[in-house]
C-alpha positions, -999 to +999 in steps of 0.1 A: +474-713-071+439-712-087+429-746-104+433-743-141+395-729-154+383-717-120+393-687-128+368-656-131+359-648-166+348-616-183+323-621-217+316-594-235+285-581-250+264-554-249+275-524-228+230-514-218+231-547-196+255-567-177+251-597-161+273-611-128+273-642-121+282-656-086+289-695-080+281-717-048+300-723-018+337-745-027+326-740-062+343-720-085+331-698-116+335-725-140+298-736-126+282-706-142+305-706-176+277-726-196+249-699-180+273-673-190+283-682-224+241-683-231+238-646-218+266-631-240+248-655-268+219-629-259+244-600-262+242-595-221+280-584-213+290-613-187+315-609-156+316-644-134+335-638-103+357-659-082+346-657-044+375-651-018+387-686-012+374-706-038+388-720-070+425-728-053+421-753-015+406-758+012+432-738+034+428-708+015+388-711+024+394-717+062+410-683+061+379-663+045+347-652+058+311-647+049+323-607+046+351-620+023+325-633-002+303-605+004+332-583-008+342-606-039+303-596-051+307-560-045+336-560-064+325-578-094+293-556-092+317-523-093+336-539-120+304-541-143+290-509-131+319-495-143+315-508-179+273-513-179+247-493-177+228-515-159+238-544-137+219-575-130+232-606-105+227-640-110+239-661-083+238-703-075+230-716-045+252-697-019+256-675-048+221-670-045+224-660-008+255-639-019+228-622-046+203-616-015+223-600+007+244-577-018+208-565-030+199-557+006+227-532+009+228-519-025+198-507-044+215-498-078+207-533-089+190-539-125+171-572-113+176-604-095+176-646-101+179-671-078+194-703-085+187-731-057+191-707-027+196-722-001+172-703+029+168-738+046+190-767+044+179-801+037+182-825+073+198-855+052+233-828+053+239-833+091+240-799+100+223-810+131+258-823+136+276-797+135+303-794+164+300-756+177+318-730+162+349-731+188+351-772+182+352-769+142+386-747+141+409-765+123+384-796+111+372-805+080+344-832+068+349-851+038+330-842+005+332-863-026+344-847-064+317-844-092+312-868-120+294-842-143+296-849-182+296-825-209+300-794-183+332-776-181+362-794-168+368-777-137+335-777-126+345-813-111+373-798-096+353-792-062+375-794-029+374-824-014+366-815+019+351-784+035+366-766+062+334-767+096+344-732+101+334-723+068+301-743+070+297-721+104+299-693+079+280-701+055+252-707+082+257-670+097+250-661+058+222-675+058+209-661+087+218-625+085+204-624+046+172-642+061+162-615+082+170-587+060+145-602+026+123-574+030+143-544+026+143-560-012+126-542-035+145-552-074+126-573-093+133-607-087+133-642-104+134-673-080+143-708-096+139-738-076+143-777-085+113-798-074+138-827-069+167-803-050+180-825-019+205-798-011+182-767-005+149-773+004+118-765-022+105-737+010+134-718+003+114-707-026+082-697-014+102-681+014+119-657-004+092-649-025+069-641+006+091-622+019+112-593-003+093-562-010+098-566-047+065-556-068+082-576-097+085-613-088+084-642-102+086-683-089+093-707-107+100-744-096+112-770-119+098-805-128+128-835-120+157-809-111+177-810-087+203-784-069+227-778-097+206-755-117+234-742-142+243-775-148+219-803-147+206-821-182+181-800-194+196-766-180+189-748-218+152-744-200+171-725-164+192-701-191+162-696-209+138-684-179+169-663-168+174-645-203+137-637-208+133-623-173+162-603-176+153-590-209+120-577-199 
């Protein structure tokens, strides 16, 4: 059963541009709902997808993979592309990887932002901990719910414990979108939080060294942290997106 408000949303706006928006990893769409609402506000048509696992329990999540999520994107992407001219993808933190790795395989793509993508991981997450793939079947490691105010209410909704399989997952993500950067060549936005204890600040500079993009842009943000779409003062995050979009 999908948690009430995590479900994927369709805004509509202007058929010449439409915007997908992909969440981060036990998210749900509900994280990109205040981003979205901003882009229809700027007549973008908005589609926010729900990845494959996400937005219902942790079980459902041990049974997806990387290639799950991948799929849920190139889904949404169809979706639009079916009702857009163009099509433009937004994604937040594993979102953001998500947003890589799509563009690496598909070159129909408008243009690109980057919200908090996570290329390298911040040591204070223990992934140096990790048990090996074979020993994290069937485990899970605790996580605790937000506490946001004043965002949507299912944005709090988070699961409250991740599957180590899934991190393992994740991690392979990572990697395989990683090597691939510079077969990139859509323009490209990447947003970063100075203060982002999550995803390190050289994810940035990473990315933006390496795709093949001639149109790129970096931008890293004074006193923010990972959550991007959601943190006090995110009006300046949907603002950078729009413009760059628009252009």
């Amino acid at each position: 059963m999908i948690i009430h408000g995590a479900e994927s949303f369709f805004l509509p706006g202007d058929k010449s541009h439409g915007v997908l928006l992909i969440h981060g990893f036990t998210g749900n769409p509900a994280e990109m709902l205040l981003l979205g609402k901003y882009l229809q506000s700027k007549n973008f048509s908005v589609l926010g997808v729900r990845l494959a696992g996400h937005g219902t329990n942790e079980r459902d999540l041990i049974r997806t993979t990387k290639d799950d999520w991948l799929n849920s994107v190139v889904d949404g992407f169809s979706i639009l592309k079916g009702c857009c001219d163009k099509v433009s993808i937004v994604g937040h933190s594993m979102g953001a990887i998500l947003t890589l790795n799509v563009a690496e395989n598909i070159d129909e793509i408008f243009k690109l932002v980057t919200l908090s993508a996570p290329i390298f991981i911040d040591e204070s997450l223990g992934l140096s901990e990790l048990p090996t793939r074979e020993k994290s079947i069937g485990r899970f490691a605790r996580k605790f719910r937000r506490k946001l105010k004043n965002v949507p209410i299912a944005v709090n909704k988070t699961y409250r414990s991740m599957p180590l399989i899934s991190i393992h997952e994740l991690i392979d993500l990572i990697d395989e979108t990683k090597k691939n950067l510079s077969t990139i060549t859509a323009p490209i936005l990447i947003l970063h939080g100075k203060e982002d204890h999550t995803a390190k600040v050289e994810s940035a500079k990473f990315i933006f060294d390496n795709v093949s993009s001639s149109i790129k842009d970096m931008k890293l943000i004074d006193g923010a942290g990972h959550l991007l779409p959601l943190i006090d003062g995110r009006e300046k995050v949907f603002e950078m997106t729009a413009d760059f979009l628009k252009r």
